[in-house]
NUKOLKE-293679 format. One record per residue (C-alpha): residue in one letter; x, y, z. Coordinates in pm, whole numbers, padded with zeros to 5 digits, always signed. Each point is the difference from the previous one (the first is absolute). Layout:
BEGIN
aXYZ ...
//
This chain:
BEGIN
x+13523+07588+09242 x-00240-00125-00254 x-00009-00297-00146 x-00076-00103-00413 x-00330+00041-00056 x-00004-00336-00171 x+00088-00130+00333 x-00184+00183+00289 x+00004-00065+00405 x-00240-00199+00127 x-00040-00028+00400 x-00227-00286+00121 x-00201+00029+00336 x-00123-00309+00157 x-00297-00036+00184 x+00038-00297+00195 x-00411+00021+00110 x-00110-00041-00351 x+00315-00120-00192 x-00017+00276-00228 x+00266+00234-00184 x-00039+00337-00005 x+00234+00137-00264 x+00156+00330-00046 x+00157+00113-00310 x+00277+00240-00110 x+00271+00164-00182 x+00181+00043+00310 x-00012+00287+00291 x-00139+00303-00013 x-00204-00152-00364 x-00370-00092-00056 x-00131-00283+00107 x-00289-00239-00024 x-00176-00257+00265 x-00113-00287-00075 x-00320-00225+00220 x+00009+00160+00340 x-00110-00143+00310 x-00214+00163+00235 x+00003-00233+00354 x-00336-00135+00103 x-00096-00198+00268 x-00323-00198-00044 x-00069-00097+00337 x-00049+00426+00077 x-00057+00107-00287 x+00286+00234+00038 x+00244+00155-00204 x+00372+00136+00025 x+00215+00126-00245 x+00378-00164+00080 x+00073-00187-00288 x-00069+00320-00195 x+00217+00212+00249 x+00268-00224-00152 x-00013+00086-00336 x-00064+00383+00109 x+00292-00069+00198 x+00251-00087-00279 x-00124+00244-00241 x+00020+00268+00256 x+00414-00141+00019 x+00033-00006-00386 x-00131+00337-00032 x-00245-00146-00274 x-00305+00135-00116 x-00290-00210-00051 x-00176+00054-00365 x-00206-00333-00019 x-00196-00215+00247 x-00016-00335-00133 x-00249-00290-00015 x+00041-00322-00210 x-00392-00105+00116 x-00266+00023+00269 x+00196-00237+00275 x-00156-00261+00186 x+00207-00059+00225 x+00113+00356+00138 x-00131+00349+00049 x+00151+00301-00250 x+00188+00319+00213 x-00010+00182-00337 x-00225+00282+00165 x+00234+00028+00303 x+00289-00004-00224 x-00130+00231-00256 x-00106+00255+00304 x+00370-00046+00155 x+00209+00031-00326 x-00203+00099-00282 x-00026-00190-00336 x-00348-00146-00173 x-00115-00318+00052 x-00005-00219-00352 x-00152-00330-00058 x-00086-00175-00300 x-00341+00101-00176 x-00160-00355-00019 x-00057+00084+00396 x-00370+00093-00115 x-00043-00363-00081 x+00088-00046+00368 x-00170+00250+00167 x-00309-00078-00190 x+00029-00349+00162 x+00015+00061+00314 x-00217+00316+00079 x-00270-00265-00122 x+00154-00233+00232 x+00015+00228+00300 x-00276+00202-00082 x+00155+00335+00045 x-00138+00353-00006 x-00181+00133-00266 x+00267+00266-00017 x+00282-00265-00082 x+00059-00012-00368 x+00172-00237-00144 x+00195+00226-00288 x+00390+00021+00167 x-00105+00337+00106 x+00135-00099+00353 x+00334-00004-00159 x+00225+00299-00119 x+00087-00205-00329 x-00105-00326-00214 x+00253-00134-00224 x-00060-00149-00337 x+00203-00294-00104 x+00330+00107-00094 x-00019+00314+00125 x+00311+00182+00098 x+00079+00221+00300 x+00249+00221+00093 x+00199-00028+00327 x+00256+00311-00045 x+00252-00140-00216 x-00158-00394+00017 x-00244-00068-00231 x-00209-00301+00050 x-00275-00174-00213 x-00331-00166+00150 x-00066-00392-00093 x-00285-00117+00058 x+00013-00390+00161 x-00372-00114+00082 x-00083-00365+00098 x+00053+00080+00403 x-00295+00275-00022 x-00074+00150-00371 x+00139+00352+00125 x+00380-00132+00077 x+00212+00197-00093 x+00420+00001-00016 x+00228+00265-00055 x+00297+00011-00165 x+00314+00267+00091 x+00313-00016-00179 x+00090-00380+00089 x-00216-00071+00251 x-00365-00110-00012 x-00251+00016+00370 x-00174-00309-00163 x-00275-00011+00314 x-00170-00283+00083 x+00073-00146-00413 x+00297-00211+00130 x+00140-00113+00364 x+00376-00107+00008 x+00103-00317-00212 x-00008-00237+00292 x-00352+00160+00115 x-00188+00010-00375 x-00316+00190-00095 x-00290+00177+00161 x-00345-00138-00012 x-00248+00077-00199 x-00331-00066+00166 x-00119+00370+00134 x-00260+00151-00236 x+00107+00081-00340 x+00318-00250+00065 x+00099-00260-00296 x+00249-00217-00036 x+00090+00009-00357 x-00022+00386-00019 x+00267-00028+00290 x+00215-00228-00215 x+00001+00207-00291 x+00068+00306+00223 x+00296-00198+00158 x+00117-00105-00362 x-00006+00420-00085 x+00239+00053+00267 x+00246-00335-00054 x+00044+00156-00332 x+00201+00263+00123 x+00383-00003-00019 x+00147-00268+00286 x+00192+00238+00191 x-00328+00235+00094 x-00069+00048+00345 x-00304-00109+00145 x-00158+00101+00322 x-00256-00257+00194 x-00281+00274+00205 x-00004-00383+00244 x+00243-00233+00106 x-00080-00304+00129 x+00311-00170+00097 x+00038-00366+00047 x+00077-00160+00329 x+00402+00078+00071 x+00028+00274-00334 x+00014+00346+00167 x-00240+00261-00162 x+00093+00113-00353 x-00165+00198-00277 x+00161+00118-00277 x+00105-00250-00306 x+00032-00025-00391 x-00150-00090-00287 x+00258-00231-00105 x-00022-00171+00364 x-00356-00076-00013 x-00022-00152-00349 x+00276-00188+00136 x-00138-00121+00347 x-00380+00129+00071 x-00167-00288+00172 x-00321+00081-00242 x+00070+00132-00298 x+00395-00045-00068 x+00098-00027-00361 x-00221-00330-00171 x-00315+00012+00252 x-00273+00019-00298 x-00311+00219+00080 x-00220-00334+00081 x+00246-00112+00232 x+00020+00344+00160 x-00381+00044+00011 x-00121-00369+00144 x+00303+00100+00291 x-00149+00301+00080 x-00369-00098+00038 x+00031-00302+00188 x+00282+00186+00243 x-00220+00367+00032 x-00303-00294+00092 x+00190-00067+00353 x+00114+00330+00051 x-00185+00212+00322 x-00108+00382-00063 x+00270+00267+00126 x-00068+00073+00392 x-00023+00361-00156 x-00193-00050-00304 x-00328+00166+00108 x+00135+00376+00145 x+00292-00016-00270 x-00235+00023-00306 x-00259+00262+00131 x+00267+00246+00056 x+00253-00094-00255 x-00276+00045-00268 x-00019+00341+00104 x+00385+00057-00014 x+00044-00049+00364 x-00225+00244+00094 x-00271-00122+00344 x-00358-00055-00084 x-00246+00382+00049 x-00059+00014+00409 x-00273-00090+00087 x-00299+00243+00184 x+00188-00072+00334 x+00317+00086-00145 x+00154-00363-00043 x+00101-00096-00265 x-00098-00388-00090 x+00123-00320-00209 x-00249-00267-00098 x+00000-00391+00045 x-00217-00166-00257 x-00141-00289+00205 x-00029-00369-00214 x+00073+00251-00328 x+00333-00094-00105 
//
């Protein structure tokens, strides 16, 4: 039965490898739906991929009898590969990210030094949003915010009552995401925190991470109201000094993602592997002493 469309479904997948929410989004079964951050499993050691967090979410969307308009990314993730591709070839929809991802993409092809034939225009992508954008998901409409300071393409979207904030905010007792990747600031990540604190207190929020404290089990969905309230960061009265002299000196003792280096060559490219090489192979680079 559907629900309001002020108040849609929202299913939560947990990837225990990578401690990241993949999100699907609905007006109930048999409706449209949208998915939001996918995870596509990859082992560094090989080198290899598979595909079963993904089955997961093809899995329950396949039960609901839902059918998939959007592919979702709030940013280019560090810390985990994209299965938009896989999902988009298994269930349709486009994949949508926001449009600053050129700022990104410019960054790291220089930083990689990909093929002449990668451009960095979003063309990779089915659609780039413009702040405040809207987008229909059959009878849910939701609106694009976008939330830089993490990376300058973040991006959050907003259905009905419930926001997929992405890497913006972590749950109250966890804080805020760091801002020292290329293109990361901490005071544009205040003020982006600060746009979505201003929303009414009883709006939903969805965390793309958890990263539970020793003895809480896993959790990732929240309010407004609770994190002006309790966010170990940037509750209610943290001033942007006080929030930016935390985040420096903490992001200063922080270690890279283990995943960092494949997740941003093929995330930039909307989860798509690098051009094969002559042999057939295809290839991900390690910048040696670069980073």
């Amino acid at each position: 039965m559907p629900t309001h469309p002020s108040r849609p479904q929202v299913q939560g997948l947990f990837d225990p490898a990578t401690w990241t929410v993949t999100y699907v989004v609905h007006n109930g079964p048999g409706t449209p739906a949208a998915i939001v951050d996918s995870v596509l499993d990859y082992d560094p050691k090989s080198g290899r991929t598979r595909t079963a967090s993904a089955d997961r979410v093809i899995e329950y969307v396949k039960a609901q009898g839902l059918t998939v308009e959007w592919i979702l990314e709030t940013h280019a993730h560090a810390d985990h590969l994209s299965a938009a591709p896989y999902l988009k070839r298994q269930l349709g929809g486009r994949i949508g990210i926001g449009g600053r991802i050129t700022q990104v993409q410019q960054v790291f092809k220089g930083l990689f030094h990909l093929e002449s034939e990668f451009h960095p225009d979003g063309s990779q992508f089915d659609h780039l949003f413009a702040d405040g954008e809207t987008l229909r998901i059959g009878a849910l409409e939701g609106r694009v915010l976008f939330v830089p300071g993490h990376t300058p393409a973040c991006a959050a979207y907003q259905v009905g009552d419930a926001v997929f904030v992405g890497d913006t905010l972590f749950m109250p007792d966890v804080g805020t995401a760091r801002c020292d990747f290329p293109g990361g600031d901490a005071k544009t990540l205040y003020a982006s925190v600060q746009k979505i604190l201003s929303l009414p207190g009883d709006t939903r929020l969805f965390m793309c991470h958890d990263y539970p404290p020793e003895g809480r089990p896993v959790r990732f969905e929240t309010t407004v109201a609770e994190q002006r309230a309790h966010n170990i960061h940037v509750h209610a009265g943290v001033s942007e000094a006080q929030f930016v002299a935390m985040r420096t000196q903490r992001d200063a003792t922080l270690e890279m993602p283990t995943l960092i280096l494949p997740s941003v060559q093929v995330n930039i490219r909307a989860g798509e592997m690098p051009p094969p090489e002559a042999n057939g192979v295809r290839y991900l680079k390690i910048p040696v002493n670069a980073l």
